[in-house]
C-alpha positions as CSV (number, residue, x, y, z in Angstrom):
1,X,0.0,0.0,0.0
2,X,1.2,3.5,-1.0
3,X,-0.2,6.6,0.3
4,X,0.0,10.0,-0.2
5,X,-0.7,12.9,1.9
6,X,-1.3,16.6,0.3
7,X,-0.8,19.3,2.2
8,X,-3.2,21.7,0.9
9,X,-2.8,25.3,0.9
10,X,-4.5,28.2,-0.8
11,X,-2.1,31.2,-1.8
12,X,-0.3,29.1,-4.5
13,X,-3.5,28.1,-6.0
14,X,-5.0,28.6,-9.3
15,X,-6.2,31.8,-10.3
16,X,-5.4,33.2,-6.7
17,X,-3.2,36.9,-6.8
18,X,-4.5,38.9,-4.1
19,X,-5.8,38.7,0.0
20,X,-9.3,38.7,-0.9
21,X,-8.9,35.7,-3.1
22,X,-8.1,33.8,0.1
23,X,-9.9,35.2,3.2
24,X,-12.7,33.3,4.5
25,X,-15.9,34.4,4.0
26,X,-15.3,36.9,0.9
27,X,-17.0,36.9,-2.7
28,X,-13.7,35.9,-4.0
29,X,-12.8,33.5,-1.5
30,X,-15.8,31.5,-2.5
31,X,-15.2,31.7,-6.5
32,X,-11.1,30.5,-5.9
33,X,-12.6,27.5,-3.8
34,X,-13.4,25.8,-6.3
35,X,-10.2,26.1,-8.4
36,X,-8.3,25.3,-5.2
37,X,-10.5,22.0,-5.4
38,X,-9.6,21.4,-8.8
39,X,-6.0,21.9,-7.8
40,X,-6.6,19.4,-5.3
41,X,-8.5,16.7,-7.7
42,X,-6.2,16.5,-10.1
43,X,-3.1,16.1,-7.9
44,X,-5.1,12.9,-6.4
45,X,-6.2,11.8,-9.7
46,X,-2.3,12.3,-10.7
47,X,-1.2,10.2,-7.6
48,X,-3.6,7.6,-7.9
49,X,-3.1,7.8,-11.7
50,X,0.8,6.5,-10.9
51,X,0.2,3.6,-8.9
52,X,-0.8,5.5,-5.2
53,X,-3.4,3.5,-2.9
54,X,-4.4,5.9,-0.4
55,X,-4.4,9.5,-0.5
56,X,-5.5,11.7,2.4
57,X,-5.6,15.8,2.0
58,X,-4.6,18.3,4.9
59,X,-6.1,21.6,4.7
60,X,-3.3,24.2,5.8
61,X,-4.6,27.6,5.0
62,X,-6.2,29.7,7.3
63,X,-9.4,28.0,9.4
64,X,-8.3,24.8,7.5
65,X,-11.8,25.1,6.4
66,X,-11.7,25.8,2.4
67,X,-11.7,23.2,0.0
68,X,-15.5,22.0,-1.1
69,X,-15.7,18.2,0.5
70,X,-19.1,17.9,-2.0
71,X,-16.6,18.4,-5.0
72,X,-14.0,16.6,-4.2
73,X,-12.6,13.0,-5.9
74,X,-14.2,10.5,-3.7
75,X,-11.4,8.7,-3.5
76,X,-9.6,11.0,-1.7
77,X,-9.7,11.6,2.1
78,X,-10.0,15.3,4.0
79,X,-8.6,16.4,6.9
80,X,-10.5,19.4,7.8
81,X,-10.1,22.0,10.7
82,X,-7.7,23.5,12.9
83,X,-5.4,22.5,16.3
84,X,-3.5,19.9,14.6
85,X,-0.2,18.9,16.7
86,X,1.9,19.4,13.4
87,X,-0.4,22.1,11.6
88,X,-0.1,21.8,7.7
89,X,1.9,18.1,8.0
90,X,-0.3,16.6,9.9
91,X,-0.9,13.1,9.3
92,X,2.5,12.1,8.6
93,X,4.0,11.4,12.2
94,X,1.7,8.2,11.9
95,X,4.0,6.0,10.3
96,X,1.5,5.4,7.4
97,X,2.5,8.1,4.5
98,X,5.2,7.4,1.6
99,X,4.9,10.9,0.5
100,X,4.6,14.3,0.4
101,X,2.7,17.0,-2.1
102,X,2.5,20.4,-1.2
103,X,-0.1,21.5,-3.5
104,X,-1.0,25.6,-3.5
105,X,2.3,26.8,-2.0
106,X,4.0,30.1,-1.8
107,X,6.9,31.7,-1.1
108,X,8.3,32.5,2.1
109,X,8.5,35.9,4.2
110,X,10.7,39.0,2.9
111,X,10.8,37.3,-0.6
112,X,9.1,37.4,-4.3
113,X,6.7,35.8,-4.9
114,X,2.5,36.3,-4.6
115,X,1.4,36.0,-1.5
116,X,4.2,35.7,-0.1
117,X,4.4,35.1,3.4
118,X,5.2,32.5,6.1
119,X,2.5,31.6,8.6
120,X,1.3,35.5,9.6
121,X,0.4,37.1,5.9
122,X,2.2,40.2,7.5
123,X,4.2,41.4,10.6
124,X,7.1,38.4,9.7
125,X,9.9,39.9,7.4
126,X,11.9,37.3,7.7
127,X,12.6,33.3,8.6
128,X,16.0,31.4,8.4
129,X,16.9,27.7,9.8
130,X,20.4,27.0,10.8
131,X,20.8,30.1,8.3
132,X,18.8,29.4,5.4
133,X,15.8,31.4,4.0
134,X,12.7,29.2,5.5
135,X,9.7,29.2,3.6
136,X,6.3,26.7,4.8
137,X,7.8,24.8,2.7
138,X,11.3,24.4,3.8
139,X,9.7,24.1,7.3
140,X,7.6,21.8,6.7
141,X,10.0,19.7,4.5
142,X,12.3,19.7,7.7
143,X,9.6,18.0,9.6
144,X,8.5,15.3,7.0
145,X,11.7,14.2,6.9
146,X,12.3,13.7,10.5
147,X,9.9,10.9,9.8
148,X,11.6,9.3,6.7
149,X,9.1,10.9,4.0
150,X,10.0,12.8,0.8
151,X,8.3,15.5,-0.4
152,X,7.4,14.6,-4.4
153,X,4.9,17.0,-6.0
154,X,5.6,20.7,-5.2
155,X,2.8,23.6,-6.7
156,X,2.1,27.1,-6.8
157,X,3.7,30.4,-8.7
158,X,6.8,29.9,-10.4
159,X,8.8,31.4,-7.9
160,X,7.6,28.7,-5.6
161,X,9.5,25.9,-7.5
162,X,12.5,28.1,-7.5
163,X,12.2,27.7,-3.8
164,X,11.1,23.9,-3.3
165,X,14.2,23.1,-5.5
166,X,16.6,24.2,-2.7
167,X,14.2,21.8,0.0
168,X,13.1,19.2,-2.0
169,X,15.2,18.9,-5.3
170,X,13.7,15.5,-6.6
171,X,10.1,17.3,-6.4
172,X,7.7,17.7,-9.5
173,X,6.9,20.9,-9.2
174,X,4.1,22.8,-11.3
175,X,3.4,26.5,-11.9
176,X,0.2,27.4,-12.2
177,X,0.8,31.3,-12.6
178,X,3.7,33.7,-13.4
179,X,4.1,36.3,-10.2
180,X,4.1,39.7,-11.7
181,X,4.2,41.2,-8.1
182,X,2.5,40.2,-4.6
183,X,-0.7,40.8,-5.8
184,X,-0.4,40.0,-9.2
185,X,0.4,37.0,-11.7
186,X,-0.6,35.9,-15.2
187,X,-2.7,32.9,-14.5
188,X,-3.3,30.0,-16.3
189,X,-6.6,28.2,-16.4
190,X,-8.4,25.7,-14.5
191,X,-8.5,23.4,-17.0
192,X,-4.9,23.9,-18.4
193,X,-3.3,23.6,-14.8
194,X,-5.4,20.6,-13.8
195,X,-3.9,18.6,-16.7
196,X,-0.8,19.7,-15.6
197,X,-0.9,19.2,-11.7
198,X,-2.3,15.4,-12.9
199,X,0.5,14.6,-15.7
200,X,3.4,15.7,-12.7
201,X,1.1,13.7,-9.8
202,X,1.5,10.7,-11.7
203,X,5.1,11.4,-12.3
204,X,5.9,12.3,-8.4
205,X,4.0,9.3,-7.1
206,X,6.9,7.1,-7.9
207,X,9.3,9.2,-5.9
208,X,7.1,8.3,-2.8
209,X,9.1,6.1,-1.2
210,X,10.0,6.2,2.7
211,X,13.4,6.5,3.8
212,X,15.5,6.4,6.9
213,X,14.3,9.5,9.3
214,X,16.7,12.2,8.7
215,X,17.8,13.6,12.5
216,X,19.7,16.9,11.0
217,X,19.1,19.3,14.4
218,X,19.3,20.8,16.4
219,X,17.6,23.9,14.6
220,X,18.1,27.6,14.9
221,X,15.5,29.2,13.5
222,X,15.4,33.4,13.6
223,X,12.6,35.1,12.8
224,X,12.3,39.3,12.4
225,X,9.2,41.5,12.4
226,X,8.4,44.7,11.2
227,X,8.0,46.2,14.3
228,X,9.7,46.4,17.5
229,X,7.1,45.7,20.2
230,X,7.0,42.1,18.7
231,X,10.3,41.0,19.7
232,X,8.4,41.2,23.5
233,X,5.7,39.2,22.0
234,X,7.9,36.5,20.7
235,X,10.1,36.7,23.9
236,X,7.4,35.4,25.8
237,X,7.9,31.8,24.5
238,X,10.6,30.3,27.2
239,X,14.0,29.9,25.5
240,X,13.0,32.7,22.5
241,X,15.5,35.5,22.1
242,X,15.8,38.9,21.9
243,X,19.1,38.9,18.9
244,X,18.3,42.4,17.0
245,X,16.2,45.6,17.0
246,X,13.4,43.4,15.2
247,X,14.7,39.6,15.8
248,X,14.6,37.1,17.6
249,X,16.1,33.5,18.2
250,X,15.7,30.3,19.4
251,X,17.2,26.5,18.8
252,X,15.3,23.3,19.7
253,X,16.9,19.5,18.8
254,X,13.9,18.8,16.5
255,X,12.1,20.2,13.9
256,X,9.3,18.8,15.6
257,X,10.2,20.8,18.2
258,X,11.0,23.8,16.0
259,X,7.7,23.7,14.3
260,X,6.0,23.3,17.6
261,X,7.5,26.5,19.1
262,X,6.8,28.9,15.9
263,X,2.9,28.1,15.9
264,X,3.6,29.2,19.5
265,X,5.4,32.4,19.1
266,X,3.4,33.2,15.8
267,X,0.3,32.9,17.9
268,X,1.1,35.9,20.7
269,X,2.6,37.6,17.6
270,X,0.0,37.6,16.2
271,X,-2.3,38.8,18.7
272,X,0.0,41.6,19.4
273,X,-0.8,43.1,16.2
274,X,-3.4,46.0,16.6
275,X,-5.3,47.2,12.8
276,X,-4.1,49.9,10.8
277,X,-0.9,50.0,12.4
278,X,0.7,46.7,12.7
């Protein structure tokens, strides 16, 4: 038995350039549902398509709440809603999953790319590990592998397979939109990126093979913020550091651990952030 689990987010889908594209509850939101479905589908049909048995989707954006169970492949299996112990990976620490997708990504924070962001869609400048420019997806890559899964299939803007190429550099990857600028991209459509997302699924599913867990830590990861009364915010986490006007620090053995610790300091973060001014 093979299985896959997608990670499903919705900034990277297709047709989506701009905030109201994505936020629950909007006129837009509701039209790019549906093409973050189809996004979905025909990664599953792609998988399955290439020889995958099982395939169960993670919703990761926002409330975890967005793609349209009624139109999805009923094949397929959804993991819906939020307070997951591993957020947008969840699933895989259960010993079960061969591979990877990451279907709808983005770049990270403080780079090109539309939407780009990591976790908070503002307020974070800036993420490295051990260094590097993190991205969700180089985070989340550094978890999967901590349990001996490859990440296969890789979607989104074009910028965002420039970036899964320096995580995961055995990784279909698809583009379903040229970024123009944060909020804008020429788009391809529905139909064309469908047929593409399935031809690389079917591709990728061979790469899903498990490997030996990969212990690389321990992890630094640094994040900054665009304003100074963060840093306080983020200090409040026990063993996060104060290590520049808008930066702070903090290094855990795992990237279990890591992971587990940014949803913690993005939370307060984010609810130090007051409208109109940051």
């Amino acid at each position: 038995m093979r299985k896959i689990l997608i990670s499903a987010d919705m900034e990277g889908a297709t047709g989506v350039t701009w905030p109201a594209d994505v936020l629950p509850g909007t006129e837009q939101w509701q039209r790019c549902r549906h093409m973050f479905t189809s996004d979905v589908n025909a990664a599953v049909a792609g998988f399955l398509d290439g020889g995958a048995d099982q395939v169960l989707i993670n919703e990761a954006h926002w409330t975890m709440r967005n793609l349209l169970l009624e139109q999805l492949d009923e094949r397929a299996q959804l993991l819906t809603g939020r307070h997951k112990e591993l957020s947008m990976v969840e699933g895989v620490q259960h010993g079960d999953v061969d591979g990877v997708a990451f279907v709808g990504y983005h770049t990270g924070a403080g780079t090109e790319g539309v939407l780009a962001h990591t976790y908070l869609a503002n307020s974070i400048t800036g993420v490295w590990v051990n260094g590097e420019p993190a991205s969700e997806g180089r985070l989340n890559a550094l978890v999967v592998a901590e349990y001996g899964v490859p990440v296969v299939l890789v979607t989104g803007d074009d910028r965002t397979g420039v970036d899964a190429r320096s995580y995961a550099p055995r990784a279909r990857t698809v583009a379903v939109k040229d970024y123009v600028s944060r909020y804008a991209a020429v788009c391809r459509p529905p139909a064309r990126t469908a047929a593409d997302i399935r031809a690389a699924a079917q591709q990728a599913a061979e790469l899903a093979v498990r490997h030996e867990p990969v212990q690389a830590g321990p992890f630094t990861v640094e994040l900054e913020f665009d304003a100074w009364h963060l840093v306080g915010a983020a200090t409040v986490v026990p063993g996060v550091e104060q290590t520049g006007e808008r930066r702070v620090a903090y290094t855990l053995p795992t990237m279990y651990a890591a992971l587990r610790a940014f949803k913690a300091v993005t939370t307060l973060v984010s609810q130090a952030v007051e409208e109109q001014y940051g």
